[in-house]
C-alpha positions in Angstrom: 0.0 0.0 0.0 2.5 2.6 0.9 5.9 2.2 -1.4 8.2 5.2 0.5 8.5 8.1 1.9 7.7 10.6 -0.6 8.2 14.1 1.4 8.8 15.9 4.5 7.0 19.1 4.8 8.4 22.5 6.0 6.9 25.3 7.1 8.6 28.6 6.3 7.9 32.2 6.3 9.9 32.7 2.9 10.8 29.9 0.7 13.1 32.5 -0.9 15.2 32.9 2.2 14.8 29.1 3.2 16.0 27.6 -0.3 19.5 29.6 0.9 19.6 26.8 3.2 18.8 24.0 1.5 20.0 24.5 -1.9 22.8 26.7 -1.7 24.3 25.5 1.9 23.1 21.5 1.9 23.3 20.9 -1.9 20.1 19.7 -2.0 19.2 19.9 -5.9 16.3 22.4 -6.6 13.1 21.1 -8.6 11.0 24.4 -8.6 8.0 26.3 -7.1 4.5 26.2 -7.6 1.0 26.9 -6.1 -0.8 24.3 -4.4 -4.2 23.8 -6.6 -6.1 25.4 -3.3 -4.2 28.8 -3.6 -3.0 28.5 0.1 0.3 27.7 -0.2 3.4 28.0 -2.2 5.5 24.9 -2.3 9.0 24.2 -3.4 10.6 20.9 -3.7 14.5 20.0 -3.2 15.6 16.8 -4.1 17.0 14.6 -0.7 17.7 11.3 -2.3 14.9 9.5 -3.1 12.9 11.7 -0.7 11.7 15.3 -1.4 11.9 17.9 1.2 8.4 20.5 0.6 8.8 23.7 1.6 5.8 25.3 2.3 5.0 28.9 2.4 1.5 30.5 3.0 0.4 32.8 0.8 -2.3 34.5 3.2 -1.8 34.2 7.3 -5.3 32.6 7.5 -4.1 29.7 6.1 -3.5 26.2 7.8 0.3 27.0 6.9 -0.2 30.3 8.3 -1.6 29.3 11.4 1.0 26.6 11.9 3.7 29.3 11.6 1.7 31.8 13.9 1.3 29.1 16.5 4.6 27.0 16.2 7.1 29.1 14.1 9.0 27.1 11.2 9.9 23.4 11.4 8.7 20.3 10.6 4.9 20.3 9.3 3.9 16.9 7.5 5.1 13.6 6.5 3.8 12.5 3.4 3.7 8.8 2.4 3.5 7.7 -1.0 0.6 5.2 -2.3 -0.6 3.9 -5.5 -4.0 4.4 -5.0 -5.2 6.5 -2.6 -9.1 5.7 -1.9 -7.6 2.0 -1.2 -5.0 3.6 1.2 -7.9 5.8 2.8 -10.4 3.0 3.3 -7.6 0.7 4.9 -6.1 3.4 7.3 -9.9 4.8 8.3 -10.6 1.0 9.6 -7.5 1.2 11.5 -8.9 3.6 13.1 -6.7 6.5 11.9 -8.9 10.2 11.6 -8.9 11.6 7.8 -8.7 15.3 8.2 -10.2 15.3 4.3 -13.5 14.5 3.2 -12.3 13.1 -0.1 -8.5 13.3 -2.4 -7.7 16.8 -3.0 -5.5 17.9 -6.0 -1.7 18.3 -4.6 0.9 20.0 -5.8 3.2 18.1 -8.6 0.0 16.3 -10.3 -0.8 14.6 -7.2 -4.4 13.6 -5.3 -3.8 14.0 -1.6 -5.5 13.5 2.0 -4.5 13.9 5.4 -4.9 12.5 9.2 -5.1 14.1 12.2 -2.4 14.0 14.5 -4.6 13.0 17.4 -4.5 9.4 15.8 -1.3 8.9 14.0 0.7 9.9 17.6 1.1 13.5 17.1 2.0 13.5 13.5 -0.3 15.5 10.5 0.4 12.5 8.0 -0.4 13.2 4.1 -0.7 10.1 1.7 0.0 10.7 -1.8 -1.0 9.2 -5.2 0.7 10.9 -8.4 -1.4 11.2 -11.4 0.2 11.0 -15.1 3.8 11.0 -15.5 5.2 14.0 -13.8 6.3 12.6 -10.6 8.9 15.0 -8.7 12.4 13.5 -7.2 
């Protein structure tokens, strides 16, 4: 069902500041930014490997990325598992008993369907699965 770990999600204030970090200090290797489909967030992706580190950047303050920042400052937001078919992942992790934070996939950013769980049943981590759609897949 899940096949790897296919990102770790950042919250920062300015993914123009942060990339200074990890592009131009780490060496991780730069794949672009984009708008999530929702409009409330701009994302950038740096290949780690075969992971992807998402850095994630509100683009209003009443956003869930917003509040996060307001509440808990930068750092760590999400891990993000990747699946190949996501209503199959959802059914099998709502029977476990794990709390879907989305009523149905949402689109994602790099071509993807998403959903996430609470962290009040996945021991205090907001987990995202992942399904990529068509061929673009990033790192």
């Amino acid at each position: 069902m899940i096949s790897q770990i296919d990102h770790l999600g950042i919250a920062v204030r300015s993914i123009d500041d942060a990339i200074v970090l990890y592009r131009d200090i780490l060496g991780l290797k730069f794949e672009g930014i984009e708008t999530v489909p929702d409009g409330m967030s701009r994302v950038a992706f740096l290949k780690c490997g075969e992971v992807a580190i998402e850095l994630l950047e509100p683009t209003r303050p009443d956003t869930p990325i917003g509040k996060f920042l307001e509440k808990r400052g930068e750092g760590i937001h999400h891990i993000c598992l990747r699946v190949d078919n996501i209503e199959e992942a959802r059914q099998k992790m709502a029977e476990g008993g794990l709390q879907l934070l989305d009523k149905e996939p949402r689109p994602g950013a790099h071509n993807t369907l998403v959903s996430f769980f609470h962290p009040k049943s996945t021991r205090g981590v907001l987990l995202e699965i992942a399904s990529h759609q068509g061929e673009y897949h990033h790192p």
